[in-house]
DODOLUM-281028 format. One record per residue: residue in three letters; x, y, z of N, C-alpha, C, CB in turn. Coordinates in Angstrom, 1 decimal. Each point is the difference from the previous one (the first is absolute). Last residue first. Glycine has a CB too. Layout:
// residues N
+-----+--------+--------+--------+--------+--------+--------+--------+--------+--------+--------+--------+--------+
: res :   n_c1 :   n_c2 :   n_c3 :  ca_c1 :  ca_c2 :  ca_c3 :   c_c1 :   c_c2 :   c_c3 :  cb_c1 :  cb_c2 :  cb_c3 :
+-----+--------+--------+--------+--------+--------+--------+--------+--------+--------+--------+--------+--------+
: ALA :      X :      Y :      Z :      X :      Y :      Z :      X :      Y :      Z :      X :      Y :      Z :
...
+-----+--------+--------+--------+--------+--------+--------+--------+--------+--------+--------+--------+--------+
This chain:
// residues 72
+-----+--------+--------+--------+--------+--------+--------+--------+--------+--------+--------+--------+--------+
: res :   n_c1 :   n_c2 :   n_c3 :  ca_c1 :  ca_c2 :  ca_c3 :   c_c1 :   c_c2 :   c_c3 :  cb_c1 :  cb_c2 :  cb_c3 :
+-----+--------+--------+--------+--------+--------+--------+--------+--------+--------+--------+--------+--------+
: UNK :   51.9 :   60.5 :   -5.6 :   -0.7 :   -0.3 :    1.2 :    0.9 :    1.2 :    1.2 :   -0.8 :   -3.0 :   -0.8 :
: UNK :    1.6 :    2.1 :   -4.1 :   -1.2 :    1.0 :    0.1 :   -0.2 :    0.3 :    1.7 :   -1.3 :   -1.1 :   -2.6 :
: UNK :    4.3 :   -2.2 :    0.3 :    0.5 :    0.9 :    0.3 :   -0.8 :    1.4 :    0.4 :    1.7 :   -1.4 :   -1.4 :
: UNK :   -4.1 :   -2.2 :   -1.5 :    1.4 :   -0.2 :    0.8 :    0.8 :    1.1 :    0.1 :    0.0 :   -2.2 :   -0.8 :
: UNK :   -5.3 :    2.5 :    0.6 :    0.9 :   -0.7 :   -1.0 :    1.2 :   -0.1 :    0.6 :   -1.0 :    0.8 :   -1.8 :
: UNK :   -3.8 :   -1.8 :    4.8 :    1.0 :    1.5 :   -0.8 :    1.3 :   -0.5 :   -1.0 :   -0.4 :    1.7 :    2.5 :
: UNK :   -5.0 :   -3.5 :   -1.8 :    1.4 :   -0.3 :    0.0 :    0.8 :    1.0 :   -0.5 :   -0.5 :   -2.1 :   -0.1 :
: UNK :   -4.9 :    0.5 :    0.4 :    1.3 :    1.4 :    0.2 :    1.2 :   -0.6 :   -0.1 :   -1.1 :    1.5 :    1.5 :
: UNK :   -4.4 :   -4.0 :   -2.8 :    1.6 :   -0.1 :    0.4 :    0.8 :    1.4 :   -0.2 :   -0.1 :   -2.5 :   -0.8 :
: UNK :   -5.4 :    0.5 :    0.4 :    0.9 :    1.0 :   -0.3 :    1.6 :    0.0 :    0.9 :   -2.6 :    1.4 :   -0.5 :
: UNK :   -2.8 :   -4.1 :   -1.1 :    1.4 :   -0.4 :    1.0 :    0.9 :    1.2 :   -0.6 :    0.0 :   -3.0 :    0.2 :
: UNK :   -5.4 :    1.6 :   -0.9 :    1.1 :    1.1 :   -0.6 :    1.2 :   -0.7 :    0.8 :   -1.4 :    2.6 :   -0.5 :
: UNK :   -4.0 :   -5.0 :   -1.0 :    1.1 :    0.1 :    0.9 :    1.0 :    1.0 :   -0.6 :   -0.4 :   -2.2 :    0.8 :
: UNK :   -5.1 :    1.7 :   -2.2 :    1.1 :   -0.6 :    0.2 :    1.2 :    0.1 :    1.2 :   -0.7 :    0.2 :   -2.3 :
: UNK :   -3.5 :    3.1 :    1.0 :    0.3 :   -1.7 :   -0.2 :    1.1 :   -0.3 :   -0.3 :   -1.8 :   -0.4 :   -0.6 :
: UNK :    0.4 :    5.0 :    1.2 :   -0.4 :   -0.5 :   -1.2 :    0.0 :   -1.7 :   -0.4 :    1.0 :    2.6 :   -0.6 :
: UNK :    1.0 :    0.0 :    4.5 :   -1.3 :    0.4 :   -0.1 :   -0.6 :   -0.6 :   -1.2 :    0.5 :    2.0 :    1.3 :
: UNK :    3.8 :   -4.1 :    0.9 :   -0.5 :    0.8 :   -0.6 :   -1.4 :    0.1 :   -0.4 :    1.9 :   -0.1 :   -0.4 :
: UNK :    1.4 :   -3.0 :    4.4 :   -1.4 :    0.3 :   -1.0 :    0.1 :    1.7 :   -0.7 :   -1.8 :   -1.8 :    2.0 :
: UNK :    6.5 :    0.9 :    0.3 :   -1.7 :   -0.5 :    0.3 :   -0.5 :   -0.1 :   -1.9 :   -0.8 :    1.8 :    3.2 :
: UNK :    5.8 :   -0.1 :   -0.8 :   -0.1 :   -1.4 :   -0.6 :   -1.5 :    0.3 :    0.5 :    2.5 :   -1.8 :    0.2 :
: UNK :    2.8 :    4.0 :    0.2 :   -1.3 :    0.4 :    0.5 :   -0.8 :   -1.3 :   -1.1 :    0.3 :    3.3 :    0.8 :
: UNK :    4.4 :   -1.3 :    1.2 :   -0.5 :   -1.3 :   -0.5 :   -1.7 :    0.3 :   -0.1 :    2.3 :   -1.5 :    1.2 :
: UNK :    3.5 :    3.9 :   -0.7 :   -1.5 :   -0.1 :    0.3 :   -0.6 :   -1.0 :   -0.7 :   -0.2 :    2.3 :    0.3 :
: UNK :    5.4 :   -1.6 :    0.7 :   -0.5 :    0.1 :   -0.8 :   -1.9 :    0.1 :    0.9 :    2.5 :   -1.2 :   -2.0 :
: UNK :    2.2 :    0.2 :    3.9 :   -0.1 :    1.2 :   -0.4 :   -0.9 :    0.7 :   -0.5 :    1.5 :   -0.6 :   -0.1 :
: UNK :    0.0 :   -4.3 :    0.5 :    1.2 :    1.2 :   -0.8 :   -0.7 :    1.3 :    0.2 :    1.0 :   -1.6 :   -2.1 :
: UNK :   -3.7 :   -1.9 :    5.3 :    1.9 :   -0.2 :   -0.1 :    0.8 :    1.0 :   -1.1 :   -0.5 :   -2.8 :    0.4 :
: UNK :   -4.4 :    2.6 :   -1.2 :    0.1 :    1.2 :    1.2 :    2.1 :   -0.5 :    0.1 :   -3.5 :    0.0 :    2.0 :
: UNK :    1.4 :   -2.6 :   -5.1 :   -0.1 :    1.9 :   -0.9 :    0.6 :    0.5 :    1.4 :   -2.8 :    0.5 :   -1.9 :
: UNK :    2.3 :   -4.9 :    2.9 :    1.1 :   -0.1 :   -1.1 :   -0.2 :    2.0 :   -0.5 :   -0.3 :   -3.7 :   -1.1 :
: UNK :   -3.3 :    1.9 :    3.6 :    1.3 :   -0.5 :    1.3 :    1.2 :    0.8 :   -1.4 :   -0.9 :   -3.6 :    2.0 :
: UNK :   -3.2 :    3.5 :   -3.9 :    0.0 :    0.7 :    1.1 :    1.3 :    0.5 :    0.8 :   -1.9 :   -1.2 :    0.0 :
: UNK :    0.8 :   -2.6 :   -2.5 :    0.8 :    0.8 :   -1.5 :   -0.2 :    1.2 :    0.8 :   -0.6 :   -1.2 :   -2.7 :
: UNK :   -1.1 :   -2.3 :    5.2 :    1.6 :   -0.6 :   -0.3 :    0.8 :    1.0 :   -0.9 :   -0.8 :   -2.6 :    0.1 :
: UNK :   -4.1 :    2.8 :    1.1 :    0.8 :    0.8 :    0.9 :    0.9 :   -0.6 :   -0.2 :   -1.2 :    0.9 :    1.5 :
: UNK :   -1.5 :   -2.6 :   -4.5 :    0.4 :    1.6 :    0.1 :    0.7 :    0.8 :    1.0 :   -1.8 :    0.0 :   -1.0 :
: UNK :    2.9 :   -4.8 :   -0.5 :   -1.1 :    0.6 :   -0.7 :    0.4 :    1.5 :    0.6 :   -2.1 :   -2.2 :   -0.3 :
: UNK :    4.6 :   -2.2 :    0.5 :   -0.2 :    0.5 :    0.9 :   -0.8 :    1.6 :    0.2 :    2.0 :   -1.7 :    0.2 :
: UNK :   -3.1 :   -3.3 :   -2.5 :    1.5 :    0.8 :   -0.4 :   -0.3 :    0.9 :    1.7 :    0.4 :    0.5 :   -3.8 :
: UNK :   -3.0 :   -5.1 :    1.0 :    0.4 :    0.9 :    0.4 :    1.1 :    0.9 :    0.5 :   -1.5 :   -0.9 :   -0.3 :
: UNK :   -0.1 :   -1.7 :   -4.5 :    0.7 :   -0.2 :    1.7 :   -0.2 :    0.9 :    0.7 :    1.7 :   -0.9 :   -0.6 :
: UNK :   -5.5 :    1.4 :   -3.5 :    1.7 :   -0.3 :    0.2 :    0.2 :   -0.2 :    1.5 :    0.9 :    1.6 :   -2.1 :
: UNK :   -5.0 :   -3.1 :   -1.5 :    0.6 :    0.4 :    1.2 :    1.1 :   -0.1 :    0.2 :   -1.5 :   -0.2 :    0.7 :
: UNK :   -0.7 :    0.9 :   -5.5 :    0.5 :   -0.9 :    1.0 :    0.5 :    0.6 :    1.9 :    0.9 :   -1.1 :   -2.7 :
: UNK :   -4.4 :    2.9 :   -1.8 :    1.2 :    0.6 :    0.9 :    0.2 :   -1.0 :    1.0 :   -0.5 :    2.4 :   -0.4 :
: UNK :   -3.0 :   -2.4 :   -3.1 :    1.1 :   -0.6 :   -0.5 :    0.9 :   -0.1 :    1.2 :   -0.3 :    1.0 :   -2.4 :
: UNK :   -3.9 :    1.2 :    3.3 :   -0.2 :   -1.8 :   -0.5 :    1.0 :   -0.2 :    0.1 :   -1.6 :   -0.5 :   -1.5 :
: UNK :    1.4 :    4.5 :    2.4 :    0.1 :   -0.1 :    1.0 :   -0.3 :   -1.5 :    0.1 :   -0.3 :    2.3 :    0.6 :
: UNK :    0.5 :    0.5 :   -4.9 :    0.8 :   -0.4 :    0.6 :    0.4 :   -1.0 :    1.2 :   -0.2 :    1.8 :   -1.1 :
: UNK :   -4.2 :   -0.3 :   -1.4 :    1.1 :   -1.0 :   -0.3 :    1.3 :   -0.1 :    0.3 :   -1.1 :    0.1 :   -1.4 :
: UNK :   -1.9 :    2.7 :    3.6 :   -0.5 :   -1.6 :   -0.1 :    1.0 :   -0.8 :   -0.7 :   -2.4 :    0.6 :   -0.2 :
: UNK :    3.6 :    3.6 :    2.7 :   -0.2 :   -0.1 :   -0.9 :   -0.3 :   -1.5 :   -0.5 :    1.0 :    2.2 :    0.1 :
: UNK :    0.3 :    1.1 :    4.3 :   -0.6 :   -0.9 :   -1.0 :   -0.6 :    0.3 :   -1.2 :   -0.3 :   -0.9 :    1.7 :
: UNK :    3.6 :    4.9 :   -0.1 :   -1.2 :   -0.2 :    0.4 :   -0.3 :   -1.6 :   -0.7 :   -0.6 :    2.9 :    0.3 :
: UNK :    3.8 :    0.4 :   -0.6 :   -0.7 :    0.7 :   -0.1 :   -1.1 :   -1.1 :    0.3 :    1.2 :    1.9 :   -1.5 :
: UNK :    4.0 :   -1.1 :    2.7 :   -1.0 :   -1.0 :   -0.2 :   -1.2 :    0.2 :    0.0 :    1.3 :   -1.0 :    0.7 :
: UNK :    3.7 :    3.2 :   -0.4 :   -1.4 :    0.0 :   -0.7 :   -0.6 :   -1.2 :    0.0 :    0.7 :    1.6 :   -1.3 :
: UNK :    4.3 :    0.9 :    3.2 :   -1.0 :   -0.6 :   -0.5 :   -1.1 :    0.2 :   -0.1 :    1.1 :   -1.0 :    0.4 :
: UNK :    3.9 :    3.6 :   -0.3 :   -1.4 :   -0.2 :    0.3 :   -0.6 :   -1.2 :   -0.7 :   -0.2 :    2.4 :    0.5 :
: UNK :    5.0 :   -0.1 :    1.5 :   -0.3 :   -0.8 :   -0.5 :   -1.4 :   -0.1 :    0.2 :    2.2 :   -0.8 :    0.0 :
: UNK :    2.5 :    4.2 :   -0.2 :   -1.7 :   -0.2 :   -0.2 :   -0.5 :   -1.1 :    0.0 :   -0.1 :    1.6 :   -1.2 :
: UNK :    5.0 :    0.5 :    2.9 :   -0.4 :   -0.8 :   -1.1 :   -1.8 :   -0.2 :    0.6 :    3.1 :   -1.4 :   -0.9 :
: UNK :    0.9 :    5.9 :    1.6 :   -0.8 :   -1.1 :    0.4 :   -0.8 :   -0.8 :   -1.1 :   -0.1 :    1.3 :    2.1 :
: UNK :    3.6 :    2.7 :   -1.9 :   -0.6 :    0.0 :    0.8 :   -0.7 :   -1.1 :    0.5 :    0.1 :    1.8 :   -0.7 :
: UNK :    1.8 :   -1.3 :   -3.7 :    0.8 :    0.9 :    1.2 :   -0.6 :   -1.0 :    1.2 :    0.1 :    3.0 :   -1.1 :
: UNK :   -3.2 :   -5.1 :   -2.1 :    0.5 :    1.4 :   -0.6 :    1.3 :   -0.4 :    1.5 :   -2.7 :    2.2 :   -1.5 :
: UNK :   -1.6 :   -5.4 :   -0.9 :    1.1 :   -0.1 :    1.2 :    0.9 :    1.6 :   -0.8 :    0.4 :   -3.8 :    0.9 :
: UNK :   -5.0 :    0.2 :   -1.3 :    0.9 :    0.9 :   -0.4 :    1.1 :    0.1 :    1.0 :   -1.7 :    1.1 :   -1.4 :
: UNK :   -2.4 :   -4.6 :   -0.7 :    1.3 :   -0.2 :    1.2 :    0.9 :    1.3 :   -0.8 :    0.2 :   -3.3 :    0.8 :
: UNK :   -5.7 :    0.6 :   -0.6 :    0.7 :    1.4 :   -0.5 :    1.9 :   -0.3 :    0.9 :   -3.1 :    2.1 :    0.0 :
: UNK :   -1.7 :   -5.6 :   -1.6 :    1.1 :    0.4 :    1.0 :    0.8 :    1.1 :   -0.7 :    0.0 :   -2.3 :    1.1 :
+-----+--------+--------+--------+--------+--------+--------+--------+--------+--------+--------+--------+--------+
């Protein structure tokens, strides 16, 4: 996970490059939540963009905009 942020606007990216045996053993199931179109609903309300799939190389990306304060 990347988290920048300048003037202008804060960056947020993820990465999930893909199963992995030994992980996908250990990794407890978590609660559920209000997943991707809940972090959708929340980027578009301040302003911000949302974008979220499959990457070509496997796995998952999620990319967050958000304009910085007073930017809007």
């Amino acid at each position: 996970m990347t988290v920048e942020a300048d003037a202008r606007e804060v960056r947020i990216d993820v990465v999930d490059e893909g199963p992995s045996s030994a992980r996908s053993r250990t990794t407890p199931e978590l609660p559920g939540g209000h997943g991707l179109l809940g972090m959708r609903e929340r980027a578009m309300m301040y302003g911000g963009s949302f974008e979220a799939g499959p990457r070509p190389e496997g796995g998952f990306a999620v990319s967050v905009r958000l304009p910085a304060e007073g930017s809007r």
